[in-house]
C-alpha positions in Angstrom: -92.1 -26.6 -59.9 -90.9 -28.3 -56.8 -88.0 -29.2 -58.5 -87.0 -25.4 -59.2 -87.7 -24.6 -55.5 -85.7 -27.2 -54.4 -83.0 -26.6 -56.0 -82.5 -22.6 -55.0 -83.4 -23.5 -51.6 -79.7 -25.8 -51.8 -78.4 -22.9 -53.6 -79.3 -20.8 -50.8 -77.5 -22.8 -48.1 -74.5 -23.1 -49.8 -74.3 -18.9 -50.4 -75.1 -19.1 -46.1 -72.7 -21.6 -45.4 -70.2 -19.8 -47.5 -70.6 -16.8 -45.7 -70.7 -18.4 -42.4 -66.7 -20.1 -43.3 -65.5 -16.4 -44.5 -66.7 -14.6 -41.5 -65.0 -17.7 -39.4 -61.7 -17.3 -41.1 -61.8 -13.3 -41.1 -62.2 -13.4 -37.3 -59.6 -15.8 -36.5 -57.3 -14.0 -38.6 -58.3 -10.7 -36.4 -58.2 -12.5 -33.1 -54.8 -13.6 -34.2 -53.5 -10.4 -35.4 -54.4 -9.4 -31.9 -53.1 -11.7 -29.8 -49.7 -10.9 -31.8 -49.9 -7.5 -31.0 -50.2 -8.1 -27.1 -47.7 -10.4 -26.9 -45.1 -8.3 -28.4 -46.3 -5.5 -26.4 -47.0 -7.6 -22.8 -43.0 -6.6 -21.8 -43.7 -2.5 -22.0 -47.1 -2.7 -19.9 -47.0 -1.0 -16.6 -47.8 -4.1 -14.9 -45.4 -6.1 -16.1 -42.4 -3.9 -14.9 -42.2 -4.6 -11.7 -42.4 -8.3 -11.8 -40.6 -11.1 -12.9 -41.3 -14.7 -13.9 -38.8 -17.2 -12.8 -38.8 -21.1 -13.7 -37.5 -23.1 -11.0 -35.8 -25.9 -11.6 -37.1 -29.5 -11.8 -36.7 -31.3 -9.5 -36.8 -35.4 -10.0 -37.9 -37.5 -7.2 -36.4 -41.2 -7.8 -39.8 -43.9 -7.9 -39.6 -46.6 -5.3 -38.8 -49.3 -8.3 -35.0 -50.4 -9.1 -35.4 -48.7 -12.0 -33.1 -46.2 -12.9 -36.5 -44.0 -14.4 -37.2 -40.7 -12.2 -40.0 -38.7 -11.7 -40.2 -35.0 -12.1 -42.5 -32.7 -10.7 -44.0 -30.2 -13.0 -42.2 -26.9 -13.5 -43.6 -24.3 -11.2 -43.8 -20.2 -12.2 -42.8 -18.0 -9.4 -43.2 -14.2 -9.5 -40.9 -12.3 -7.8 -41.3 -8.2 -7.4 -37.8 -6.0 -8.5 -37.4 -3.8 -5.7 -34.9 -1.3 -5.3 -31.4 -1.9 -3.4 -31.4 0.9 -0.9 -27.7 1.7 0.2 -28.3 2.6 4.2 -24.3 2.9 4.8 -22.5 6.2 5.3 -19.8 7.1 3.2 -16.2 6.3 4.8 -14.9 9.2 7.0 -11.2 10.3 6.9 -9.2 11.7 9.3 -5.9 13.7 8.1 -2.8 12.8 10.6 -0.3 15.2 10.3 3.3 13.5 9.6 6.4 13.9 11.9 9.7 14.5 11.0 12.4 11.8 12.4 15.0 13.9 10.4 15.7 17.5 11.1 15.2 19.6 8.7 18.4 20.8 6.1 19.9 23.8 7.5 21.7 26.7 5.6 23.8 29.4 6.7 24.2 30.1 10.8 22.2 33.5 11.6 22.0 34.8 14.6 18.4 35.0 15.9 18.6 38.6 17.1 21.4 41.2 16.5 22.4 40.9 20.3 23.0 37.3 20.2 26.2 35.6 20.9 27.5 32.4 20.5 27.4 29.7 22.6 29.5 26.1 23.2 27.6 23.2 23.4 28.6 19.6 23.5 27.2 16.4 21.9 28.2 12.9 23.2 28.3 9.9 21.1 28.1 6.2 21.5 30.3 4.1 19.1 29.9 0.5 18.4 31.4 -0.9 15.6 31.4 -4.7 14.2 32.5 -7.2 11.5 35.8 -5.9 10.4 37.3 -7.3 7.2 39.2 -10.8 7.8 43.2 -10.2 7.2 42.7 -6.8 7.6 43.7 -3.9 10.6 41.4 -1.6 8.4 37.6 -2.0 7.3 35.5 1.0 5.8 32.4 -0.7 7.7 34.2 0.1 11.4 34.2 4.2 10.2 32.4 6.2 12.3 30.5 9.4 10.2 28.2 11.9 11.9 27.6 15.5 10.6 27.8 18.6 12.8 27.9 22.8 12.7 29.5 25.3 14.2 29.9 28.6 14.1 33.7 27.9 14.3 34.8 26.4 17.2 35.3 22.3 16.5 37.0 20.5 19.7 36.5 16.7 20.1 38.0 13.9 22.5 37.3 10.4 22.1 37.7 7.3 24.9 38.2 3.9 24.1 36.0 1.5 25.5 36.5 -0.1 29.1 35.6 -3.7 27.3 37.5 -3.6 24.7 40.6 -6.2 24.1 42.4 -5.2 21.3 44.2 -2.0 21.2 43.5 0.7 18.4 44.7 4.1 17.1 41.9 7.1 15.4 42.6 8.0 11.8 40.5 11.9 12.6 39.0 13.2 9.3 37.1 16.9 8.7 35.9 16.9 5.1 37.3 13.6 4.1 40.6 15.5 4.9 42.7 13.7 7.6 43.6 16.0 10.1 44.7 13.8 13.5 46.4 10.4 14.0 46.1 8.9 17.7 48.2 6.5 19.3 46.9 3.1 20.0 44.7 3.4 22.8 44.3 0.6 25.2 40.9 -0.2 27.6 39.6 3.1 28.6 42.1 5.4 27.3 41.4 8.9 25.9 43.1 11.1 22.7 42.3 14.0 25.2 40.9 17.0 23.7 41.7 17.8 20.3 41.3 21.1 19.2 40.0 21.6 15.0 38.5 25.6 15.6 40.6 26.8 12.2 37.4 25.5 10.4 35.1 27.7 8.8 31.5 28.4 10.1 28.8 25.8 8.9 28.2 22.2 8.4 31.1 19.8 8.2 31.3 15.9 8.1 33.7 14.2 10.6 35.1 10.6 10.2 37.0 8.6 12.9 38.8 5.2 11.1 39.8 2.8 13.5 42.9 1.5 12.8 43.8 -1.9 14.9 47.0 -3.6 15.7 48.1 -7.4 16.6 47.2 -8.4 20.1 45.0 -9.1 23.0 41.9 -10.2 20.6 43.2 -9.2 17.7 44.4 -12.2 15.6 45.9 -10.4 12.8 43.1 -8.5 12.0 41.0 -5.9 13.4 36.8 -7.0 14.2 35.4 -4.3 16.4 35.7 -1.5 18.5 33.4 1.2 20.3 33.4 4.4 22.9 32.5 7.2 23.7 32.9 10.6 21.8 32.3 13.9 22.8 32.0 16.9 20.1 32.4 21.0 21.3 31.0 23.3 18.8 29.6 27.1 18.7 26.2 27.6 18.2 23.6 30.6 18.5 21.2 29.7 21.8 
């Protein structure tokens, strides 16, 4: 008889001891499942937002030995708190500068600003100075002189040499690329005295003086520079 309760009393404590290992291993697996769950879900939480965790490096501290062995100090977590760059600086300003024109503006055809109008002589005074002429040459396209002018028909011009000059010269006078004058050669300070060109027609025209030089004074068989003054008469409307 105390055999047979012996024996379910050890029957007993194994069915308890059972139970107690299942329960053990059922809430270990639920304690797990939840630990997964808020790990994976630790980076959306509101409080984890705004803050950061950053490992700073480690840093070794060499030991007093002559060993080459070093020390490092244990990694330390910092938190640091995102906050928001703020830009504080105005936007750039700009300031429109209206251009000027160092060129005159193209011109058409002459009209008279009011029907009483009447036309007018003006003159215009150039200087001329002209360098590097060809070598072996009494001719040099560089030494041309070019300017452009209008009228409303009248074209006078007179041109005089330079008082510094030292090599004598003669004007090759062009209207339109068309040669229309040939000077003699003018010394220091001479003039061609006033030429007069008024057969052309009203508008714009393009006039071209060619120096042509002459053996010399300075000039050692070829012509290198020259220069003076010219003086243009045209008609315009005031």
């Amino acid at each position: 008889m105390k055999k047979q309760n012996s024996s379910q009393e050890s029957g007993k404590t194994e069915v308890s001891v059972a139970k107690i290992g299942l329960i053990s291993t059922v809430a270990v697996a639920i304690i797990t499942c939840i630990g997964t769950v808020v790990v994976s879900l630790a980076p959306y939480l509101p409080w984890n937002r705004a803050t950061a965790t950053v490992e700073a490096p480690r840093i070794p501290i060499v030991s007093n030995t002559n060993t080459s062995e070093a020390i490092f100090l244990p990694t330390l977590q910092i938190a640091s708190t995102a906050v928001p760059v703020t830009s504080t600086s105005a936007p750039p300003s700009f300031t429109s500068i209206p251009l000027t024109l160092t060129q005159p503006p193209p011109t058409g055809t002459l009209v008279p600003p009011s029907a009483t109008s009447k036309p007018e002589i003006r003159a215009y005074q150039y200087t001329v100075v002209k360098v590097g002429g060809d070598s072996g040459t009494q001719m040099s396209p560089q030494l041309e002189f070019r300017t452009s002018l209008e009228t409303l028909g009248i074209l006078q011009m007179e041109f005089t040499m330079s008082p510094k000059g030292c090599s004598e010269a003669r004007l090759h006078i062009l209207i339109d690329g068309v040669e229309r004058y040939t000077s003699n050669f003018l010394g220091k300070s001479e003039s061609t005295g006033l030429l007069n060109f008024s057969t052309v027609s009203a508008g714009s025209h393009l006039l071209t003086l060619q120096p042509e030089g002459r053996l010399g004074g300075c000039n050692r068989g070829w012509f290198e520079s020259w220069g003076g003054t010219l003086v243009v008469y045209v008609s315009e409307y005031p």
